[in-house]
Structure formats: C-alpha cells, structure tokens
C-alpha positions as CSV (number, residue, x, y, z in Angstrom):
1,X,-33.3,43.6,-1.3
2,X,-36.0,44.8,-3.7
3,X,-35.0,45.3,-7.5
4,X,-34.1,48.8,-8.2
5,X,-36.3,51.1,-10.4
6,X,-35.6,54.0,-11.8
7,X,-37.1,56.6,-9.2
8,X,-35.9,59.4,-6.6
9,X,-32.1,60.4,-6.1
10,X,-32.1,58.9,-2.9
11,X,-33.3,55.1,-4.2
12,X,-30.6,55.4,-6.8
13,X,-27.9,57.0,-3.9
14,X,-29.0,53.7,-1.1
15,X,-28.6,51.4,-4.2
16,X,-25.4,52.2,-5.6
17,X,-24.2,52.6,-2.4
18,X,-25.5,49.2,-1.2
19,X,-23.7,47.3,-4.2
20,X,-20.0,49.1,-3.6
21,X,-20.3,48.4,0.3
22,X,-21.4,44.2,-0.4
23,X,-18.8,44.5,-3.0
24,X,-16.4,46.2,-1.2
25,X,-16.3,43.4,1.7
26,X,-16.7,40.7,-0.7
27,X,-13.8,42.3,-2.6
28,X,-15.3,41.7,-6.0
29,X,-13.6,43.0,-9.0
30,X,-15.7,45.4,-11.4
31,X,-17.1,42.5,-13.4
32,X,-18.2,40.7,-10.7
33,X,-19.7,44.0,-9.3
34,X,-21.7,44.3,-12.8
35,X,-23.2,41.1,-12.5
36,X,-24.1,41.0,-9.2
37,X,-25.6,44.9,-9.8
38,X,-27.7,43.7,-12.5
39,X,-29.4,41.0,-10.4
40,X,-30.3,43.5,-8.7
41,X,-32.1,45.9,-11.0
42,X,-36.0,45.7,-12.1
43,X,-36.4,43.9,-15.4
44,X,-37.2,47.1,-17.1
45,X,-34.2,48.6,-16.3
46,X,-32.0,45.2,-17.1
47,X,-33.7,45.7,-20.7
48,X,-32.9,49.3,-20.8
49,X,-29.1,48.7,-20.1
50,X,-28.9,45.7,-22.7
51,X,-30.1,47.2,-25.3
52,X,-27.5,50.7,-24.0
53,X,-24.6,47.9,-24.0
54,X,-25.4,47.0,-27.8
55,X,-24.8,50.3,-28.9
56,X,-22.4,50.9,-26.7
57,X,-20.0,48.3,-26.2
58,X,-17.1,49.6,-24.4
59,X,-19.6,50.8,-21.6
60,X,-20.3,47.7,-19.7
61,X,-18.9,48.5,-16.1
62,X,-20.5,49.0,-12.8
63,X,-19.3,53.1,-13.2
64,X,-21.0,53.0,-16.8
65,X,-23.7,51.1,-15.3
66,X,-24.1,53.9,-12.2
67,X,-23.7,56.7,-15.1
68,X,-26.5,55.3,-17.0
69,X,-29.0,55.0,-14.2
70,X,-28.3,58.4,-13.0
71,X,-28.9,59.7,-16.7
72,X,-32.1,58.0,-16.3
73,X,-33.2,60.0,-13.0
74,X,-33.0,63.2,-15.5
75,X,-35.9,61.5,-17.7
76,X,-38.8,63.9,-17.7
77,X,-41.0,61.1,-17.1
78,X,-39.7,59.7,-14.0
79,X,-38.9,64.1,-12.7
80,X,-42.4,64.1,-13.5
81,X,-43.2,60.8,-11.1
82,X,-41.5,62.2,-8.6
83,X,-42.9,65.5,-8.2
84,X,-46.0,64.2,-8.3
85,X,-45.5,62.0,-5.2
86,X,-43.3,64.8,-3.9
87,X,-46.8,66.9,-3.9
88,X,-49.1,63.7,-2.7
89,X,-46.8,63.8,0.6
90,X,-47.4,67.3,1.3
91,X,-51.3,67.2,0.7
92,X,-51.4,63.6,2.9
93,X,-48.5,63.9,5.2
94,X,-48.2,60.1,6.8
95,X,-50.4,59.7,10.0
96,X,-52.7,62.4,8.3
97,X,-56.6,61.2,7.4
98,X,-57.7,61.8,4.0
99,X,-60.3,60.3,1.6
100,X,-59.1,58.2,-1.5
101,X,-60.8,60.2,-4.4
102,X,-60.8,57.0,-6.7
103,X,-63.0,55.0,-4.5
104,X,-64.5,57.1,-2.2
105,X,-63.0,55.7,1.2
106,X,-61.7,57.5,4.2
107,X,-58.1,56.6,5.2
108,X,-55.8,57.4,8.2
C-alpha cells in the first residue's frame, strides 16, 4: 500500500476504509489499529499527528486519528491542491493529447 497523504475525500475514504477492513479480519483492538494506521501514513502526516497527540493527549485512537485527518482535508491548502488537479483533468481529460507548457513537449 502507498503511505497516505493528505489529499482528496476519496484517498482519505479508501484509506480509512482499508485499515478497519485488515483490522476488522485480523480482529485488532483500537490500539493495535493505531499502530498499524500510522505505518501507514506519509511521514508528514506521522509528524503532524505527533505533535496533535502532545497537545492533546487523550486523543490517541484510530477514531481521533480518522477525525484529525479528515480535519486536514478542510485545509485551504490541500482544497486548494485539489481543485487545481480537479481543473487539470478537465482541460487534459486521460487519453487526450496536450502539450506540457513547462518544457514544451507534446504528450498523449
């Protein structure tokens, strides 16, 4: 699986979703779920929720850890990332040609 970054809805839906189904079969209890979701998550993210956990330290559980990556969708930054590449796919639908404006070269 590829670490999670913060991104689109749907990354952070497939992700949280993945982690509660390999949980749910390995029945893991919520701590165990916690550690094996943060092996999972991009270093910058891991950084992020350690430094939320110090100043927060009755919020270290998988549903604190789900609330706090959601919360992290909302960043204007990252709404900002993804209406950009929102509007890219529209312009360059997949399959379509177009020319990279950075170096100048046609791509299909």
């Amino acid at each position: 699986m590829k670490l999670y970054q913060t991104g689109f809805y749907t990354k952070y839906w497939w992700f949280t979703s993945s982690i509660e189904s390999t949980c749910d079969m390995s029945k893991l209890n919520d701590k165990k779920i916690l550690t094996y979701a943060l092996t999972e998550l991009d270093y910058i993210e891991k950084d992020l929720w350690k430094i939320y956990c110090k100043n927060n330290l009755l919020k270290n559980n998988w549903n604190d850890l789900k609330k706090f990556l959601y919360v992290r969708l909302e960043d204007p930054a990252n709404s900002a990332l993804e209406k950009n590449a929102l509007h890219v796919k529209s312009i360059n639908p997949v399959g379509s040609a177009y020319r990279d404006i950075k170096t100048n070269n046609s791509r299909l």
